[in-house]
TORFI-398112 format. One record per atom (N, C-alpha, C): x, y, z. Coordinates in steps of 0.001 Angstrom, whole numbers, plus 500000, padded with zeros to 6 digits. Example, Ala and Ser with C-alpha at 12.3 -4.5 7.8 and 13.67 -1.06 7.14 Angstrom:
BEGIN
513190494310507800512300495500507800513200496700507800512850497750507080513670498940507140512900500030507870
//
This chain:
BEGIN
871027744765506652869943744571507602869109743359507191869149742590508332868118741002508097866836741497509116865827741982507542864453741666508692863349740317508691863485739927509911863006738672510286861324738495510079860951737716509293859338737005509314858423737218510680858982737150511322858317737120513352858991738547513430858316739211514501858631740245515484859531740572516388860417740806517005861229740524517943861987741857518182863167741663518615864243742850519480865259743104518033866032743927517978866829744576516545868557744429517419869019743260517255870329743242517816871339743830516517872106744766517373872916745045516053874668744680516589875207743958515043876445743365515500877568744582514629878488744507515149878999745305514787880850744375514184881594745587513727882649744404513533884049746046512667885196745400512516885996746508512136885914747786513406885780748249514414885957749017514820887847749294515021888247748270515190889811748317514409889828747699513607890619748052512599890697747486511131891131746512510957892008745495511197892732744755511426892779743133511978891368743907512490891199742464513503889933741480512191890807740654511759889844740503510574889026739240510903888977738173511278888141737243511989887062737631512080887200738499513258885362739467513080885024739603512200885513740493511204885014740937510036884587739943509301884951738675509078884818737786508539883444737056508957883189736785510132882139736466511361881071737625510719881404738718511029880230739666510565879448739881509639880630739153508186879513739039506862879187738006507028879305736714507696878562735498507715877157735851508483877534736504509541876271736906510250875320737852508950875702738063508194874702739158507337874179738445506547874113736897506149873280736073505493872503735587506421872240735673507134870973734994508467869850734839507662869131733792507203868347733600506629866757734364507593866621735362506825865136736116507229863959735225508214863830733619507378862926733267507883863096732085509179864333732374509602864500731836510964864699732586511604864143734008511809864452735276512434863539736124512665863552736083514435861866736979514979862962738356515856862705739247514555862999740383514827864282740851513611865337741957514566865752742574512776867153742602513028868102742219512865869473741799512559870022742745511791870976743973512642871660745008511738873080744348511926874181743939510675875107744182510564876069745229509967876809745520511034878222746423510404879288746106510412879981745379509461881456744437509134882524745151509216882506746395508582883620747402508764883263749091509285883186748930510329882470750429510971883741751817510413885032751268510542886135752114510486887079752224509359886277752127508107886936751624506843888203752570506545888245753711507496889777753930507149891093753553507500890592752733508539891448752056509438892002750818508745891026750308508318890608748940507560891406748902505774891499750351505242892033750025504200893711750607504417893764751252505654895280751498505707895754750342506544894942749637507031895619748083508048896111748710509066895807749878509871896330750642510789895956749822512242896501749855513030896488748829514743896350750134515807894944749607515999894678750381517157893907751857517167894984752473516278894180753804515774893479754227514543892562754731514348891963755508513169893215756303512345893488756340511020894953756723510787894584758442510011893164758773510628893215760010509746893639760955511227893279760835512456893188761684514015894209760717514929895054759705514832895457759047515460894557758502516581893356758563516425892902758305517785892061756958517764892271755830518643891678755149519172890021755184518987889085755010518542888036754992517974886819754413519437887554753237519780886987752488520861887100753086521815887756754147521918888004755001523472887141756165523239885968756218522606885458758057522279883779757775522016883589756501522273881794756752522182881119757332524303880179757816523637879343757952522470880024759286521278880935759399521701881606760828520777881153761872520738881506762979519894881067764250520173881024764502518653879898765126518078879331765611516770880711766596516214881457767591517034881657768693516730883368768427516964883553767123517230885055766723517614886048766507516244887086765337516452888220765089515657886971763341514725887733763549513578887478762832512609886682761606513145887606760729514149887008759403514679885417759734515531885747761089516331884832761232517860883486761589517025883620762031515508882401762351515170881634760755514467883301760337514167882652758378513873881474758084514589882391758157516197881893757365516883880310757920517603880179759541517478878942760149517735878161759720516443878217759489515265877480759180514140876896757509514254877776756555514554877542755609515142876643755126516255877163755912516862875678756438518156874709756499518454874219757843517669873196757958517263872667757515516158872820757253515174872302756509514004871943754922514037873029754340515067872728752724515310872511752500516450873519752668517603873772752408518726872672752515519549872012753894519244870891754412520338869585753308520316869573752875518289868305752445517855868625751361518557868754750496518942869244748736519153868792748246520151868367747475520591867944746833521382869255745895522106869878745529521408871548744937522372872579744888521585872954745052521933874704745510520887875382743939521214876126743652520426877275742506520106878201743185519271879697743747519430880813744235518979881629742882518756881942742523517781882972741676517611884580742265517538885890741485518064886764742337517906887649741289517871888829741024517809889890739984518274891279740841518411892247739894518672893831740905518531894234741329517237894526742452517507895094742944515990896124742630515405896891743315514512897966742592513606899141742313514580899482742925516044900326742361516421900252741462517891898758741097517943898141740549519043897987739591519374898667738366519987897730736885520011896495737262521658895693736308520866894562736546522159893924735211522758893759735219523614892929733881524102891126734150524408890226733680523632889253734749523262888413735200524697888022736445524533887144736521526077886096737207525296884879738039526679883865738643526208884225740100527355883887741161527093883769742243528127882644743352528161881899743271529676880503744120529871880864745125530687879999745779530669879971747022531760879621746235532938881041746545534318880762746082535518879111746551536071878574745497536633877471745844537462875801745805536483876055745622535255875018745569534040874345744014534139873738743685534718873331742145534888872955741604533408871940742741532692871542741810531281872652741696530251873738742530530657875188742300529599875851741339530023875485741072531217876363739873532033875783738861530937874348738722531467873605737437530791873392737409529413873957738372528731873727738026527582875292737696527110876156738197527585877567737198527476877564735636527709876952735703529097877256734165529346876637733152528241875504733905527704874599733154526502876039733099525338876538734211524785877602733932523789878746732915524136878866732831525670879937731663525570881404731668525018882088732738525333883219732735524910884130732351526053885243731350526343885818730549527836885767731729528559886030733050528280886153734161529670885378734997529644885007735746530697884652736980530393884441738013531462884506739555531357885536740626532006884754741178532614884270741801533811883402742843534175884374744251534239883803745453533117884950746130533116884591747634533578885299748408534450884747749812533970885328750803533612885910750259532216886746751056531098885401751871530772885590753138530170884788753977529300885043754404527843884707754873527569884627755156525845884774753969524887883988752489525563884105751895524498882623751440523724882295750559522957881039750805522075880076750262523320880365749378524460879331749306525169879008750413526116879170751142525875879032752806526762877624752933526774876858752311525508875541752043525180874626751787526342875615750878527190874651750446528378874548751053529221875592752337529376875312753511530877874225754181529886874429754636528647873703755676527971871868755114527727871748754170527316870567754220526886870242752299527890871073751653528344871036750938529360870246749404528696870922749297527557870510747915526693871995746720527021871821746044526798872673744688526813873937744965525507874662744800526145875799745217525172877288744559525518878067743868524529879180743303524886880412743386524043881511743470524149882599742631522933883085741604523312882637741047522029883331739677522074884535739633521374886148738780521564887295738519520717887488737713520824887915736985519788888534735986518830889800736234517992890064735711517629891543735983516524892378736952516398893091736825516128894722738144516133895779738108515192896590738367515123897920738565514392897678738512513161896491739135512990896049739591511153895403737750510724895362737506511272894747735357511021893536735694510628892899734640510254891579734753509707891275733383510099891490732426511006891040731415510942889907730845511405889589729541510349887939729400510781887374728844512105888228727914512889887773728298513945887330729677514783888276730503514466887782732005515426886381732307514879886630732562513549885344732585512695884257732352513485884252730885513754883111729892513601882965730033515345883813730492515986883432730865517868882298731835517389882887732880516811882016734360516902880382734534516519880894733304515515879286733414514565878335732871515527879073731352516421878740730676517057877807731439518723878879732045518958878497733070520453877351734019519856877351734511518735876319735429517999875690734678517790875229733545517218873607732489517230873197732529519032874283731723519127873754731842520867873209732991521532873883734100521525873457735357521697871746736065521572871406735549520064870472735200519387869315734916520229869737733419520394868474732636521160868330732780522679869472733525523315869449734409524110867861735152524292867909736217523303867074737203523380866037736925522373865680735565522590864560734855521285864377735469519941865258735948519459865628735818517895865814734278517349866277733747517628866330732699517146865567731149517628865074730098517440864571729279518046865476728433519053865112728313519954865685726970520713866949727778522013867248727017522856868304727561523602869394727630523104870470728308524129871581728596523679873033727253523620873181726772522616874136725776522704874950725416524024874872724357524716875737724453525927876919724544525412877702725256526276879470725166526508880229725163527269881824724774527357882442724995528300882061725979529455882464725628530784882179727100531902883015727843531353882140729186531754882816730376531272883487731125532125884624731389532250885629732452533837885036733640533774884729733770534826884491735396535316885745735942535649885853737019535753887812737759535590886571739143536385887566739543537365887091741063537980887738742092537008889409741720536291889626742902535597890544742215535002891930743137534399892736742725533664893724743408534425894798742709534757895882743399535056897350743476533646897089744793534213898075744890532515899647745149532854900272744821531876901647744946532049902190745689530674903102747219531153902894748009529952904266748082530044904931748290528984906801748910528314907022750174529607907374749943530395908410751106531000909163752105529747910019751663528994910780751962528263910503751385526744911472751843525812910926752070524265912559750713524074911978748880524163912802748250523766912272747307522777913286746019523137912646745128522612911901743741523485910764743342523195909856742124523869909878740939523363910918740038524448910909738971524307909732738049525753908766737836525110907664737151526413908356735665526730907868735450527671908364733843527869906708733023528149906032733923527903904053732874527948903464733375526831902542732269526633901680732752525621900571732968525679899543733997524927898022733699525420897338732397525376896511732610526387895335731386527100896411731077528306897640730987528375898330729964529681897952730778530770898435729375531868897671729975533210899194730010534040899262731380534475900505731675534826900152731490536308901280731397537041901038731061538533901652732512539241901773733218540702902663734658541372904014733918541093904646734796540481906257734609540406906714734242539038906036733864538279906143733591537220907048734113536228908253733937535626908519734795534808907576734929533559907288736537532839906344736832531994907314737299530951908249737727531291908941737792529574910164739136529987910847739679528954912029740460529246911964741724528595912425742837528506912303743907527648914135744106527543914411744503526439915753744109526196916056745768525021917038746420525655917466747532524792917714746939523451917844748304522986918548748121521510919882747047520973920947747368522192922000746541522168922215745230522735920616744809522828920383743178522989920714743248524199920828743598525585920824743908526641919733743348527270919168742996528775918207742818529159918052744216530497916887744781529582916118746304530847915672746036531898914979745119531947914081744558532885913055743120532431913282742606533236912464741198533676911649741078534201910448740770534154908820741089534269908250739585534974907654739872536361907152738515536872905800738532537279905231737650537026903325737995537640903443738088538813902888738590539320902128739535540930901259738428541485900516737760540564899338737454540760899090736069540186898071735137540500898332734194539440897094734502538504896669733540537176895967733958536393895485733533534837894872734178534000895181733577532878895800734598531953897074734505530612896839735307530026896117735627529053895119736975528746894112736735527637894458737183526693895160738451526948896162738879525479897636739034525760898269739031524378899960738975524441900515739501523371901150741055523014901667741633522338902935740768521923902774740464520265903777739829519733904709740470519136904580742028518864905455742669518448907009742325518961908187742835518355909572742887519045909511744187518995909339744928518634909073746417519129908546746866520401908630747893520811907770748363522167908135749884522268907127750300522308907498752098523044907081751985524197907412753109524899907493753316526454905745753799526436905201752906527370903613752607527828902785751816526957903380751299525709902912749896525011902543749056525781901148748669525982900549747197526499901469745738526284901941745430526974902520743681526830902221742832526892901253742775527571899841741446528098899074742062529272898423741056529618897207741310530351896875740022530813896883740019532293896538738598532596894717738741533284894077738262533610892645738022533537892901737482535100892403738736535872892327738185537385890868737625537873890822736644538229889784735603538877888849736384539557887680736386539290886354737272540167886569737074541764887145735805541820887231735691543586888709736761543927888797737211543230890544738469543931890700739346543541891036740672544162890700742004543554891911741930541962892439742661541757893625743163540668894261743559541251895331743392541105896949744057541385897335743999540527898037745062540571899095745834539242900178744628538791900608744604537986901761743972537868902824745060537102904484744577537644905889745520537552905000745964536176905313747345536323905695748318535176904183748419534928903147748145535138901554748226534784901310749718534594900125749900533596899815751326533704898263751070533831897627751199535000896449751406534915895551752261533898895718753274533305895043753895532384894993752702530649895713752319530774896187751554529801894839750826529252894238751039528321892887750943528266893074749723526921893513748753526557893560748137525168892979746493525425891624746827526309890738745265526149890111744796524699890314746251523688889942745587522728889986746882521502
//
């Protein structure tokens, strides 16, 4: 905890809610040297919220309940190992805060092209994204993730991602820390406005594209490209090197994430392309709408 010389709002950043995604984590202890006396108000960091996740290098899930951690706030006191995480979390930080910033990126088998994601219809999560400045960002209305904060107690709350495939590099680093100063002077913690940047895409949702079947993924795009309708997106190929099915965008778009695994089980996420605020979402072949893995 950085408490600031001046008065101000208590943004708390958060980081590790999957273990894996280490960039953040990295971003998060930089954020925990914020020098006190350029700081009007109180700066809680948490670098590794899910340290069991974090010392087994586990993707995606908590490895003591199998469960998804990001899918269960505000949680339940009286639940499975993670749901009481994420109710302890909750209430102990979440509730206190004045605006949440979750850092996250792709995990060990993820490349990502970085975005930000708010609760659809939340205007001050809107605006306090656009202040972080990351090239995209999602209006979403996924539930159980750490910005749940904003139906519950109705503060400014976002995740931001950066980096993937277990990388640590300092650019991602240096986005996150970067969107978190900005963030900052956002909500006058910090002096001065928010660094200009590139325009930022508004995306209405994510259209996801999930494994039908348990093969292997060969993609033919990578994250950030801007795929056009028709596009080939990549192949799923049996065991015996066979091709299952051939996967084409619906839609045109950007992609923001892209499962690099060669593995796949049947309803594994494959990508996700980032549909344009001006056009609703459509599914793309094999999509599973429930498919909840923005972060």
């Amino acid at each position: 905890m950085v408490r600031g010389l001046e008065d101000g709002p208590t943004l708390l950043v958060t980081a590790g809610v999957h273990g894996a995604e280490y960039a953040s984590i990295d971003a998060a202890y930089l954020l925990a040297q914020t020098d006190p006396g350029t700081l009007h108000g109180t700066l809680v960091v948490l670098p590794i919220v899910n340290p069991s996740a974090f010392w087994q290098r586990s993707i995606y899930v908590n490895p003591i309940d199998r469960r998804n951690l990001n899918r269960l706030f505000p949680g339940r006191a009286r639940g499975t190992y993670a749901e009481q995480l994420a109710s302890w979390l909750h209430e102990e930080f979440l509730s206190h805060a004045d605006a949440l910033i979750d850092l996250h990126g792709g995990d060990l088998v993820e490349a990502l092209e970085p975005f930000s994601v708010y609760v659809r219809g939340h205007e001050p999560s809107r605006q306090l994204a656009l202040a972080v400045g990351l090239p995209h960002l999602i209006a979403s209305e996924s539930r159980g993730m750490t910005y749940e904060v904003s139906r519950t107690h109705g503060i400014p709350a976002l995740i931001a991602e950066a980096g993937g495939q277990g990388l640590r590099g300092a650019a991602d680093v240096a986005l996150l820390v970067r969107g978190v100063h900005n963030g900052m002077r956002h909500l006058g913690m910090l002096s001065g406005d928010p660094e200009p940047r590139a325009e930022v895409t508004e995306h209405d949702a994510f259209a996801w594209l999930a494994a039908p079947a348990a093969g292997l993924w060969h993609p033919s795009v990578t994250a950030g490209a801007l795929v056009s309708k028709g596009q080939e997106l990549g192949t799923l190929r049996g065991m015996d090197g066979q091709d299952l099915q051939t996967f084409s965008a619906q839609d045109s778009g950007v992609v923001l994430f892209l499962v690099t695994s060669l593995a796949m089980n049947v309803g594994d996420p494959m990508l996700a392309i980032g549909v344009p605020a001006s056009r609703p979402a459509e599914s793309l072949p094999a999509a599973v709408g429930a498919v909840q893995a923005e972060s």
